[in-house]
N, CA, C and O atoms as a MOPAC input file, in Angstrom:
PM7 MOZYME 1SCF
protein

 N      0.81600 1    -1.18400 1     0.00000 1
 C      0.00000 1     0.00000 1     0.00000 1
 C      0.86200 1     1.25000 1     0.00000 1
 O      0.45500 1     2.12800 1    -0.76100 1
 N      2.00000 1     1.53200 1     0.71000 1
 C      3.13700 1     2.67800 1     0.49200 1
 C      3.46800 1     2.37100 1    -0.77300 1
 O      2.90400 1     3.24400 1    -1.43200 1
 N      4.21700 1     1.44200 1    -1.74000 1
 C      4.17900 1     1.88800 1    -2.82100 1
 C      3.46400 1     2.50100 1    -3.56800 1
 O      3.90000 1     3.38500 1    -4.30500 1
 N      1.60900 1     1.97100 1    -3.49600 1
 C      1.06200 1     2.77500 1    -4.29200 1
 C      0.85300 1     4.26600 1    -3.85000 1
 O      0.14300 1     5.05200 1    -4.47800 1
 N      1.35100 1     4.48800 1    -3.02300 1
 C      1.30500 1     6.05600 1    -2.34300 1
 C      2.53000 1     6.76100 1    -2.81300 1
 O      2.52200 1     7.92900 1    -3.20300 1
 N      3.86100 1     5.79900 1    -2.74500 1
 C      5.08100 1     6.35600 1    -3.38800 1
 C      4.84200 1     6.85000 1    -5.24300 1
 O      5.29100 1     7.85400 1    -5.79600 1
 N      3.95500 1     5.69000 1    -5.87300 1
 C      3.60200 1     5.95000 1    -6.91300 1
 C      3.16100 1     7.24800 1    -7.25900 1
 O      3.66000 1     8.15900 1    -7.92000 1
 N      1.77200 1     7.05500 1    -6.45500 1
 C      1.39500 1     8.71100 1    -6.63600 1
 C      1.93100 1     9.99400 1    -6.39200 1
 O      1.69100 1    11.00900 1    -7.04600 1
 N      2.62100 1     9.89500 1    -5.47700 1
 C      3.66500 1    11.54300 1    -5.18600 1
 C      4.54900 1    11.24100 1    -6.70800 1
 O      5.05300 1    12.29100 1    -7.10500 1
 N      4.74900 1    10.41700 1    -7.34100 1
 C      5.75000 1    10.44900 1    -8.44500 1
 C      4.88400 1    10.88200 1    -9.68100 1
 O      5.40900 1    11.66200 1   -10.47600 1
 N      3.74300 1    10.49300 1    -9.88800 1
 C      3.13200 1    10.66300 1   -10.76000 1
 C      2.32800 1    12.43900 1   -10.61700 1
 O      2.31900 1    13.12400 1   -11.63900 1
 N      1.83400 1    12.90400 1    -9.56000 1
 C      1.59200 1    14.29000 1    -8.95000 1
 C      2.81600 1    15.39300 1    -9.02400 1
 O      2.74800 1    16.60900 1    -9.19800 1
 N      3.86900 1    14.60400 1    -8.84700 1
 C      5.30700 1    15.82400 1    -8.58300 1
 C      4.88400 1    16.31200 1    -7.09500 1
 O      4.65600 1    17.48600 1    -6.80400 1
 N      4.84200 1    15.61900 1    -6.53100 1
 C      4.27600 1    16.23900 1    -4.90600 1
 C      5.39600 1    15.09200 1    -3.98200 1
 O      5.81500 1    13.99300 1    -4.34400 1
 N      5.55200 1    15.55500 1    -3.19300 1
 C      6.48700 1    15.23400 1    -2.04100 1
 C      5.46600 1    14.71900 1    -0.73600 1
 O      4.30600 1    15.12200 1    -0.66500 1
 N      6.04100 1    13.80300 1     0.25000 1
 C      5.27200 1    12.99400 1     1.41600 1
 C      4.93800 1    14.43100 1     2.35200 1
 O      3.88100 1    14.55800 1     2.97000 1
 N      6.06500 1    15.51600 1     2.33900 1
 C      5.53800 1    16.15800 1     3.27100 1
 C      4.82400 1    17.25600 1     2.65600 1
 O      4.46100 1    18.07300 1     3.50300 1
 N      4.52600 1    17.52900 1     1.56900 1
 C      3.33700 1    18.93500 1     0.75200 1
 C      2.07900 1    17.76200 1     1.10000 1
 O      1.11100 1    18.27600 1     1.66100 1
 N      1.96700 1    16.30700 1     0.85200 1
 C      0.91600 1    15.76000 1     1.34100 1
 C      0.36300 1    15.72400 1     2.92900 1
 O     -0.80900 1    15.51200 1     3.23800 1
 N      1.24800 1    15.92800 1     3.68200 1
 C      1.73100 1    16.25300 1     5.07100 1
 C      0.70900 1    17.57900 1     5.68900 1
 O     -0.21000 1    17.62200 1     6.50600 1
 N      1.40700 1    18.59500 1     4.83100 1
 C      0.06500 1    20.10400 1     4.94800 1
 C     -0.78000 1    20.00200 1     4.69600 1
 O     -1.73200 1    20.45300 1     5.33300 1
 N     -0.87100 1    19.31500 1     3.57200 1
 C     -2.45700 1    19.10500 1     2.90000 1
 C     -3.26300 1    18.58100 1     3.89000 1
 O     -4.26500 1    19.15200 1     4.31900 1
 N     -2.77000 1    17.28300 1     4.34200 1
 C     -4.03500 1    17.02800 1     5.09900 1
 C     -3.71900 1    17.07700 1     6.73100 1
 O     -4.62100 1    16.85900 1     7.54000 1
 N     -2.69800 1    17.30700 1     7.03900 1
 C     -3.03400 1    17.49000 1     8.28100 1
 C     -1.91000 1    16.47400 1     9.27200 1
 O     -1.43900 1    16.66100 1    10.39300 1
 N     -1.72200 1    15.13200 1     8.09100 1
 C     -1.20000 1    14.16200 1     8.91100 1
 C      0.50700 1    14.89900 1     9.16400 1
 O      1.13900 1    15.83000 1     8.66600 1
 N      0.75900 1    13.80300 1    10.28500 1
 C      2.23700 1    14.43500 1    10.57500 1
 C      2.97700 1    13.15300 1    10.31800 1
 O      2.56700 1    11.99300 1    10.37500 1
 N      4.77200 1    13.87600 1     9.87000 1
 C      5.66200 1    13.37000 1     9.15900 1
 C      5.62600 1    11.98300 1     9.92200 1
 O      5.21900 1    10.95900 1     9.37300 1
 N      6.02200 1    12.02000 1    11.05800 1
 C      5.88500 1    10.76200 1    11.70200 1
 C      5.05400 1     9.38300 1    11.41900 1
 O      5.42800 1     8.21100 1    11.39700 1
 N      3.88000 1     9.94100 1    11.22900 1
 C      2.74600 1     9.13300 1    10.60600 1
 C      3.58800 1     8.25600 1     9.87400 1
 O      4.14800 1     7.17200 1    10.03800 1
 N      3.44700 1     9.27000 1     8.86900 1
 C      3.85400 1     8.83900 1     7.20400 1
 C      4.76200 1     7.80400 1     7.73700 1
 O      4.45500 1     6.61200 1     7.72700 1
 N      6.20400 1     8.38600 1     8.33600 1
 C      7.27700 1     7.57700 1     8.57700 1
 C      7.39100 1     6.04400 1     8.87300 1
 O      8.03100 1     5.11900 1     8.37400 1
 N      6.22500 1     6.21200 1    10.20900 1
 C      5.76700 1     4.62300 1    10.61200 1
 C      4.96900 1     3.90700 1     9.62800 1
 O      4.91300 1     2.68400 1     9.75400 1
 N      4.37000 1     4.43600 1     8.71300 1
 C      3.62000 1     3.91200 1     7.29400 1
 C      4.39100 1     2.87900 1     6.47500 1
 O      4.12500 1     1.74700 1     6.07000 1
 N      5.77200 1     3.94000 1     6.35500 1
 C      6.81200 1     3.35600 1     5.26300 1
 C      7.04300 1     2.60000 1     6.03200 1
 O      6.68900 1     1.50500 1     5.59700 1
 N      7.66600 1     2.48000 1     7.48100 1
 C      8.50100 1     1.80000 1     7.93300 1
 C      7.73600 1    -0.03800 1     7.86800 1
 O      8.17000 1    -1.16600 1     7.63700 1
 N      6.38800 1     0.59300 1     8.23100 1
 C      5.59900 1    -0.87300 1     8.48700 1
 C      4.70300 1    -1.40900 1     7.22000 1
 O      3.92000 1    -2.35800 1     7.20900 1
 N      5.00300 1    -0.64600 1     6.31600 1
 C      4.70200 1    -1.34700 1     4.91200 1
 C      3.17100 1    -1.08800 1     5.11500 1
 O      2.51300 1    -0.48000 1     4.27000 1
 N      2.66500 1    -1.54900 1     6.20700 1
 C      1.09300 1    -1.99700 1     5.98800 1
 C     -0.30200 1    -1.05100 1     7.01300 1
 O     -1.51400 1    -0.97500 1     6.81000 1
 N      0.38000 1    -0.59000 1     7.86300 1
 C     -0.46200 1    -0.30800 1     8.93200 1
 C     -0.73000 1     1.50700 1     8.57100 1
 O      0.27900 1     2.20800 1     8.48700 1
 N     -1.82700 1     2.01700 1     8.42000 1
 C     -1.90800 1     3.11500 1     8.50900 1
 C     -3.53000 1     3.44600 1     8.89900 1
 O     -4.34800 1     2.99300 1     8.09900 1
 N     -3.86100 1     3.91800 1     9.62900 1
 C     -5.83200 1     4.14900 1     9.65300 1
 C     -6.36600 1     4.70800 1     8.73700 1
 O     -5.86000 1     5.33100 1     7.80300 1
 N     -7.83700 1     4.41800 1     9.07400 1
 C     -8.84000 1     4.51000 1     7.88900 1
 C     -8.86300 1     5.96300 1     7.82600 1
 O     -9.28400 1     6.47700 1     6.78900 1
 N     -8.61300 1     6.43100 1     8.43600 1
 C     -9.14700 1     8.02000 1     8.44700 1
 C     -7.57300 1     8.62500 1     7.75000 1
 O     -7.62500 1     9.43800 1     6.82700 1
 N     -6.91500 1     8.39000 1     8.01100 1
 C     -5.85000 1     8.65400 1     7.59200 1
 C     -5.53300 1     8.63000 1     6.10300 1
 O     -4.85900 1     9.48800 1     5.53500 1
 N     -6.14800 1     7.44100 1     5.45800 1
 C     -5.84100 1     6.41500 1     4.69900 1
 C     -6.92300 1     7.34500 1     3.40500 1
 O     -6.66200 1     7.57500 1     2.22500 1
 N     -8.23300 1     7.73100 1     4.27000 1
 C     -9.31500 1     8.68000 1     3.72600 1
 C     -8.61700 1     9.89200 1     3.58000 1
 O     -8.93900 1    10.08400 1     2.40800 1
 N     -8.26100 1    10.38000 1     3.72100 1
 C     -7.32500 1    11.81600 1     4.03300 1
 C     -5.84200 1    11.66400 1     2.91600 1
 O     -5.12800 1    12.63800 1     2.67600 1
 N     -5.67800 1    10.77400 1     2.54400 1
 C     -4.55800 1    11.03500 1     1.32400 1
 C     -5.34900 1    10.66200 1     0.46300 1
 O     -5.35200 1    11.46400 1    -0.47100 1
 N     -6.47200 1     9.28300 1     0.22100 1
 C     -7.20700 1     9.22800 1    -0.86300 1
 C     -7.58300 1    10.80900 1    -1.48800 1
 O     -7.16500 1    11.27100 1    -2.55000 1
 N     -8.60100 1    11.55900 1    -0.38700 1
 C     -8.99200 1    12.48100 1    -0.74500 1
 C     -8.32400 1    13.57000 1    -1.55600 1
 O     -8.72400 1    14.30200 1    -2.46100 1
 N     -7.03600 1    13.41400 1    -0.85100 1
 C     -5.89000 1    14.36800 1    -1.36400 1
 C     -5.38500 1    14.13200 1    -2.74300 1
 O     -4.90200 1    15.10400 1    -3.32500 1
 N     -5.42800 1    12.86900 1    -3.41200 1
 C     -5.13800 1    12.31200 1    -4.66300 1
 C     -6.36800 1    12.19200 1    -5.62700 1
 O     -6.24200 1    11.76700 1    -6.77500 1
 N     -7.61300 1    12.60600 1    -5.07300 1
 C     -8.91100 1    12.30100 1    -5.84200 1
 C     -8.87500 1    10.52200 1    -6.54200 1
 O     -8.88300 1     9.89900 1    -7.60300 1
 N     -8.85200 1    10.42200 1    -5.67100 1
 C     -8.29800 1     8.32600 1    -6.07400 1
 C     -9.72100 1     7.36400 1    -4.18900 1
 O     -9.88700 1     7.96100 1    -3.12500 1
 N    -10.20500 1     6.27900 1    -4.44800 1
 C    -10.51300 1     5.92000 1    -3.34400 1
 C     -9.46700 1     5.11200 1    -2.44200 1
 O     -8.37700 1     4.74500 1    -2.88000 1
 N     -9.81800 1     4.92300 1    -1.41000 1
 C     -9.14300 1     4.21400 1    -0.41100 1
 C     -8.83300 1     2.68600 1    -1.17400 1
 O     -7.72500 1     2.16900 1    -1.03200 1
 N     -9.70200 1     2.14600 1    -1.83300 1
 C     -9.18900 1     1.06400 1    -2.32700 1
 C     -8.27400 1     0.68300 1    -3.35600 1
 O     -7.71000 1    -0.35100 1    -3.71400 1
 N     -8.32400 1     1.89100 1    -3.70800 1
 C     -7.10500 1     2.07100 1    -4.97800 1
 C     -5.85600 1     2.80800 1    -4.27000 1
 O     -4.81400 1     2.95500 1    -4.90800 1
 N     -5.99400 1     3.33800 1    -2.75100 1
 C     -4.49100 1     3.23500 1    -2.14500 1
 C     -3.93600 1     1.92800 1    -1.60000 1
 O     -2.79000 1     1.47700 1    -1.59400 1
 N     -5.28700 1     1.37500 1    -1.06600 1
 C     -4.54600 1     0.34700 1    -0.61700 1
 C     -4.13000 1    -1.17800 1    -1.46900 1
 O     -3.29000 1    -1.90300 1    -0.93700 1
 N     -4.67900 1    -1.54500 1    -2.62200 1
 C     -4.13300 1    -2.21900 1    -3.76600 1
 C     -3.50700 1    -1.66400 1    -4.94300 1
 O     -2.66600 1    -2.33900 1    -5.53600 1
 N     -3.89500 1    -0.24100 1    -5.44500 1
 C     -3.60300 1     0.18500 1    -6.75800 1
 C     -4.66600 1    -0.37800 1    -7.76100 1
 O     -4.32400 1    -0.89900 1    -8.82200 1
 N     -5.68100 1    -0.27800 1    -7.45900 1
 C     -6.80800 1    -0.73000 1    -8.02800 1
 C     -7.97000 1    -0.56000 1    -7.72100 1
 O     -8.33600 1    -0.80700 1    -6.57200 1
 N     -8.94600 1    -0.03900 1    -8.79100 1
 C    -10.50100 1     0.46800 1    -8.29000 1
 C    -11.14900 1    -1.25100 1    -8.27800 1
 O    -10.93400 1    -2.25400 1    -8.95800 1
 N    -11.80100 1    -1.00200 1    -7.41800 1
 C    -13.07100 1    -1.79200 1    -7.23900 1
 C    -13.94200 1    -1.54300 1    -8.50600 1
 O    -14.34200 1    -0.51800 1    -9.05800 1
 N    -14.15200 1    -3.52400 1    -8.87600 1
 C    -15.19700 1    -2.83200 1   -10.27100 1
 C    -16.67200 1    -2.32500 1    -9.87900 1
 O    -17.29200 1    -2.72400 1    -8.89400 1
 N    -17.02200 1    -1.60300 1   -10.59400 1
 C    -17.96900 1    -0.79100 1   -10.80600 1
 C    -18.20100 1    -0.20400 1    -8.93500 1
 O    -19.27200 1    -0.22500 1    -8.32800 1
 N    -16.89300 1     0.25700 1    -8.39900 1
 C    -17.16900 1     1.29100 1    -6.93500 1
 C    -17.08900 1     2.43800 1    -7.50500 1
 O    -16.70700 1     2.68400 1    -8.64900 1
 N    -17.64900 1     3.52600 1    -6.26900 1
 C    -18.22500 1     4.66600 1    -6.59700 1
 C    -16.83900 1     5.47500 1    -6.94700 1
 O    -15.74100 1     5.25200 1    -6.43700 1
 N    -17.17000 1     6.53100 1    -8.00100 1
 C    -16.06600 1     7.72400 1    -8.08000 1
 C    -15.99700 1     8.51200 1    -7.19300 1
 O    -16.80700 1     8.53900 1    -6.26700 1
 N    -15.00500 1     9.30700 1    -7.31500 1
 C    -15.19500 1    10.62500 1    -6.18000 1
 C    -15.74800 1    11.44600 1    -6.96200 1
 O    -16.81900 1    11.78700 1    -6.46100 1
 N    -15.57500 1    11.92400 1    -7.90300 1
 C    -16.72100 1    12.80400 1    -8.31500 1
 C    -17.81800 1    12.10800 1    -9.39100 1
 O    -17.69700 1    11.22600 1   -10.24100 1
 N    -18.76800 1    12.80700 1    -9.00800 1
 C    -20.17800 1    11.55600 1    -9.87500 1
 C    -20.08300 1    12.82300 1   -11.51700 1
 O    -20.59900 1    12.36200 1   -12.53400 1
 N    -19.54400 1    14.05200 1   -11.60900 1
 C    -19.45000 1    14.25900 1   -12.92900 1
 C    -18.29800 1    13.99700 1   -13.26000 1
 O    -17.53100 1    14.41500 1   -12.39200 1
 N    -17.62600 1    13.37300 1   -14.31700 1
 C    -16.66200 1    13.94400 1   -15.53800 1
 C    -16.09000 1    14.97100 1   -15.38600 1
 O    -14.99200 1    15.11500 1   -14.85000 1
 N    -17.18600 1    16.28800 1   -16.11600 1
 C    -16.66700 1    17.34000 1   -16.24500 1
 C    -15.43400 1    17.86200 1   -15.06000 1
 O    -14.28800 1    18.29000 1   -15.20000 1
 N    -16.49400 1    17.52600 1   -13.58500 1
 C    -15.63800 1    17.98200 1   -12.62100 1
 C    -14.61900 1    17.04100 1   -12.03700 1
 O    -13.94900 1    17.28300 1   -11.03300 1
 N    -14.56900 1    15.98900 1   -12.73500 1
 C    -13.31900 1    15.33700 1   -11.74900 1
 C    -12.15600 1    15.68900 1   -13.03300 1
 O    -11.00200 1    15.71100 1   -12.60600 1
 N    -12.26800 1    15.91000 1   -14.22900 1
 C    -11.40200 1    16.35200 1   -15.14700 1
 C    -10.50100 1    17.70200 1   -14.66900 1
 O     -9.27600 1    17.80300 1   -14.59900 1
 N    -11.52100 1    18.68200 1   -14.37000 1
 C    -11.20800 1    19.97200 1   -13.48100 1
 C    -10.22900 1    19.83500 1   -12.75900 1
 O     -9.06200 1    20.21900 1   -12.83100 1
 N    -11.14100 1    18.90200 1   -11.62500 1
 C    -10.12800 1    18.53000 1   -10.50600 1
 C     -8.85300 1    18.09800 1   -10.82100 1
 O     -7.79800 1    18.64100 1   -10.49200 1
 N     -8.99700 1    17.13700 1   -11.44800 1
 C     -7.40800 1    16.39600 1   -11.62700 1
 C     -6.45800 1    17.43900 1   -12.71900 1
 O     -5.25600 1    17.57700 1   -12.49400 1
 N     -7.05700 1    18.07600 1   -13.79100 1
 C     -6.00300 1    19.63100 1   -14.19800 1
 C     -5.37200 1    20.02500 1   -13.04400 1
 O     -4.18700 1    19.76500 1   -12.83700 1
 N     -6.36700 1    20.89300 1   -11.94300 1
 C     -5.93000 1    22.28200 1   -10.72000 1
 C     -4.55800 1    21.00500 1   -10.43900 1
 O     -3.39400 1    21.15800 1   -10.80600 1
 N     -5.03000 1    19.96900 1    -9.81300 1
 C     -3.99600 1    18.46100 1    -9.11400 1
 C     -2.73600 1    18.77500 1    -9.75200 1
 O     -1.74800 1    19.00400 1    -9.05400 1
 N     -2.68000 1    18.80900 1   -11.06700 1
 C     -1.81300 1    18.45200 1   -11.61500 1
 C     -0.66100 1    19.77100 1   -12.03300 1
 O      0.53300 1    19.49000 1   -12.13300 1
 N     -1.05600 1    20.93200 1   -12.21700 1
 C     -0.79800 1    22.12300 1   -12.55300 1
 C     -0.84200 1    23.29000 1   -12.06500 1
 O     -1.65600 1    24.20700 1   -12.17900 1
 N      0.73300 1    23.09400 1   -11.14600 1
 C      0.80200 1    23.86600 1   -10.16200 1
 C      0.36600 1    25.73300 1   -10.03300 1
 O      0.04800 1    26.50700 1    -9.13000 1
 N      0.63700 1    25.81400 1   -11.81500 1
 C      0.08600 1    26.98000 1   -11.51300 1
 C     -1.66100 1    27.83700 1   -11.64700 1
 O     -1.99600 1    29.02100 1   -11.59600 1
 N     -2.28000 1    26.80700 1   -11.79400 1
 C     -3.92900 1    26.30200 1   -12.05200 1
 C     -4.27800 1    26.65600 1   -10.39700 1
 O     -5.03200 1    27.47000 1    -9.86400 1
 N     -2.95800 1    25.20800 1    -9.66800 1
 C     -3.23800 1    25.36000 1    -8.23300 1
 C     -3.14600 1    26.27700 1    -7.73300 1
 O     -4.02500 1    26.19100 1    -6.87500 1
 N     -2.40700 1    27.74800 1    -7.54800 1
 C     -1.86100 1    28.67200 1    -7.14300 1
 C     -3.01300 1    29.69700 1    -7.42700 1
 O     -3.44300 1    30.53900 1    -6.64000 1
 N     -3.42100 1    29.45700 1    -8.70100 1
 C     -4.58200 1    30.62100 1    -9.27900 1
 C     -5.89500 1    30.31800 1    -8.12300 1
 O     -6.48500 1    31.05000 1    -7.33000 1
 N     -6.03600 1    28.45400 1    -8.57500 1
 C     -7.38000 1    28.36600 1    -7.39800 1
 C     -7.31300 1    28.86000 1    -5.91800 1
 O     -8.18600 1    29.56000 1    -5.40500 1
 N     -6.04500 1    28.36800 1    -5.20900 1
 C     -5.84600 1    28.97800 1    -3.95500 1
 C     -6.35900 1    30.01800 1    -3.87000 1
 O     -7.42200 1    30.19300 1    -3.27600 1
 N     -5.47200 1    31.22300 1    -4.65100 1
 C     -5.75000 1    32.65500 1    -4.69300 1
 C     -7.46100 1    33.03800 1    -4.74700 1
 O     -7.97600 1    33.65100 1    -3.81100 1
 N     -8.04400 1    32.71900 1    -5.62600 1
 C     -9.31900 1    32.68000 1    -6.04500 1
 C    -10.12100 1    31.88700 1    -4.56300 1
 O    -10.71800 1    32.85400 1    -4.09100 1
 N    -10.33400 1    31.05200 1    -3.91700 1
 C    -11.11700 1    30.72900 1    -2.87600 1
 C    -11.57100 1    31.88900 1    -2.08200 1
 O    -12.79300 1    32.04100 1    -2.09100 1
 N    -10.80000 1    32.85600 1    -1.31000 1
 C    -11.11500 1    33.42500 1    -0.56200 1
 C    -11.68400 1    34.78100 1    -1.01000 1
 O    -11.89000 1    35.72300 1    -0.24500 1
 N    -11.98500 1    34.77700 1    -2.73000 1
 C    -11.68200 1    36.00000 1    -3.42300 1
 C    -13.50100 1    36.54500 1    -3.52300 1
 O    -14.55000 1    35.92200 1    -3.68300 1
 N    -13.16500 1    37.99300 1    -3.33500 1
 C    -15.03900 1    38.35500 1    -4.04900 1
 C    -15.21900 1    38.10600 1    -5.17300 1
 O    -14.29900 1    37.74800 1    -5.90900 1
 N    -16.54600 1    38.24700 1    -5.59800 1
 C    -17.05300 1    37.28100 1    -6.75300 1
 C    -16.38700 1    38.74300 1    -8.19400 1
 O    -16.13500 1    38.54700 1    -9.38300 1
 N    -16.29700 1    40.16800 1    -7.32700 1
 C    -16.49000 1    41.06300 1    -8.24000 1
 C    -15.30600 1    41.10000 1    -8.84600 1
 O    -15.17700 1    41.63000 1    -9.95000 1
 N    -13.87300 1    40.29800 1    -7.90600 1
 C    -12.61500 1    40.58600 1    -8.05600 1
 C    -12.50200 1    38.80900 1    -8.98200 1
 O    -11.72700 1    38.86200 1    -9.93700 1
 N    -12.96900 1    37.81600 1    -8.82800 1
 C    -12.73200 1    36.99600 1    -9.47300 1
 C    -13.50100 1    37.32100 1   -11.33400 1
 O    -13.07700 1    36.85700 1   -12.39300 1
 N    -14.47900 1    38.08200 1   -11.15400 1
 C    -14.93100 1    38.64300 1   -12.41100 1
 C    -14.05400 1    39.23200 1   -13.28200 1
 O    -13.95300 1    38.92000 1   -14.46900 1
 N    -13.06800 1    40.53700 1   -12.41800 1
 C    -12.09500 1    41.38300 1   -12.80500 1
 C    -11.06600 1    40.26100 1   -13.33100 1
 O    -10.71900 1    40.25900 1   -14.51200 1
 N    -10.64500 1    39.41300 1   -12.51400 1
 C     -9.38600 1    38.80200 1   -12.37500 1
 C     -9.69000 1    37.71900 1   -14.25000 1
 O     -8.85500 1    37.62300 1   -15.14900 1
 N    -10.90400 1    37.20100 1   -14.23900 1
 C    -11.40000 1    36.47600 1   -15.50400 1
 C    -11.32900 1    37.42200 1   -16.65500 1
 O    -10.47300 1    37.24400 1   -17.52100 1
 N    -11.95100 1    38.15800 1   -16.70600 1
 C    -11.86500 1    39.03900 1   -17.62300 1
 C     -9.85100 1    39.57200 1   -18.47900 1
 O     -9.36400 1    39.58400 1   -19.60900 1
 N     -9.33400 1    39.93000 1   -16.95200 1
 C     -7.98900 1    40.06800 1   -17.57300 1
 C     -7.45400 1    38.88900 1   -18.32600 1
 O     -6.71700 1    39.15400 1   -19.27600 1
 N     -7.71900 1    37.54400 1   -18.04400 1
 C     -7.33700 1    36.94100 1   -19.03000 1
 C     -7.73500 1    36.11500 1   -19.97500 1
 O     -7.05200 1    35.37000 1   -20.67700 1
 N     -8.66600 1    36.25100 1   -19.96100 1
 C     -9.36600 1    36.59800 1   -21.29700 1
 C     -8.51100 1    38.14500 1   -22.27000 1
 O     -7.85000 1    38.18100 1   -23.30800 1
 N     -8.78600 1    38.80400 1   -21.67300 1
 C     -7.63200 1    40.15600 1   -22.41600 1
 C     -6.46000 1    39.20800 1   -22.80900 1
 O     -6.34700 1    38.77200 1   -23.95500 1
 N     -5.78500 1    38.97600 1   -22.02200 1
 C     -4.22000 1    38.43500 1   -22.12600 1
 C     -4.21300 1    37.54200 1   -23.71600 1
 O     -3.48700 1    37.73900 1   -24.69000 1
 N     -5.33500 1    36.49800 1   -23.51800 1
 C     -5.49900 1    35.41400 1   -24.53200 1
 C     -5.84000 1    35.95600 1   -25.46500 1
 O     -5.40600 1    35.35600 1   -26.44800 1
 N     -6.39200 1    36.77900 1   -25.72200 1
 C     -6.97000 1    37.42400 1   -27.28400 1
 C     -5.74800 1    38.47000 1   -27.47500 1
 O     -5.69700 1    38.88800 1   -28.63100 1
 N     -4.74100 1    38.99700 1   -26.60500 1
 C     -3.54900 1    39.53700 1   -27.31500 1
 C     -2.92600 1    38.60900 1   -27.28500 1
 O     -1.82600 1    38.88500 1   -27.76300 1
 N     -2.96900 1    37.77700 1   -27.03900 1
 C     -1.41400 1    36.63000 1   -27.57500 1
 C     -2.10800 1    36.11200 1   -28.13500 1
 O     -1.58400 1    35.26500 1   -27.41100 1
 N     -3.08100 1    35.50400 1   -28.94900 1
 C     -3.79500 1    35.35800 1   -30.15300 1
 C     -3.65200 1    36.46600 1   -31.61200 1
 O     -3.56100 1    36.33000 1   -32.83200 1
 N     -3.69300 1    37.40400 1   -30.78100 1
 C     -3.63800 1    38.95600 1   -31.49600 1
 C     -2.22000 1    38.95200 1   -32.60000 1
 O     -2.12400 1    39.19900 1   -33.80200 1
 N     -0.99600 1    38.46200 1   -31.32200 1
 C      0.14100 1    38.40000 1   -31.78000 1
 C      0.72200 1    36.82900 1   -32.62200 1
 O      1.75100 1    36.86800 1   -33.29700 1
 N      0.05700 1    35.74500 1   -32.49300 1
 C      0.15600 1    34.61900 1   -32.91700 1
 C     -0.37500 1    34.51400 1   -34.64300 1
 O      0.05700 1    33.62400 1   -35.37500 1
 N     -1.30500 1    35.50600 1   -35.09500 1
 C     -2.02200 1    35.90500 1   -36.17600 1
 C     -0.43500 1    36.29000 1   -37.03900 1
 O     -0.44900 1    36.73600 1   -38.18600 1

């Protein structure tokens, strides 16, 4: 089950301890994880799934359960999701954007939109 966790920080570009902030768990955890190959809790175990948009059963074999539930029931949005996941600077924009007013995320859309139609402008 740590390999398939080693897998995923390789495949993410993410490190044990940026997964560490994310959810909360501490290095130690992790440590006794690796060390014992096998033992880690469910809640725990829920808490990096979540963090990878992947279920618990696919951390702990590397494999979905056939026909078990997704984490997200649309497409559209687990596609989303796994872009922001993947693209750190997607991630950085969303961060920024959470805490943002709706009038300043309007402003903030709009500029690039501007940006894209001049570097379109200039690509012509």
């Amino acid at each position: 089950m740590y390999e398939v966790f080693e897998q995923l920080l390789q495949k993410f570009g993410v490190t044990t301890a940026d997964v560490c902030k994310a959810t909360g768990i501490g290095q130690s955890t992790m440590s006794n994880w690796k060390t014992r190959r096998n033992l880690i809790s469910g809640k725990n175990a829920q808490l990096i799934a979540d963090y990878f948009g992947i279920s618990v059963d696919y951390l702990m074999t590397g494999k979905e359960k056939e026909g078990g539930e997704k984490y997200y029931l649309n497409e559209e949005t687990s596609k989303m999701a796994q872009d922001i996941f993947e693209n750190r600077e997607l991630r950085l924009l969303f961060d920024a954007a959470r805490d943002a007013e709706p009038e300043d995320l309007k402003a903030v859309h709009n500029m690039l939109l501007a940006l894209k139609r001049k570097e379109q402008h200039y690509d012509d």
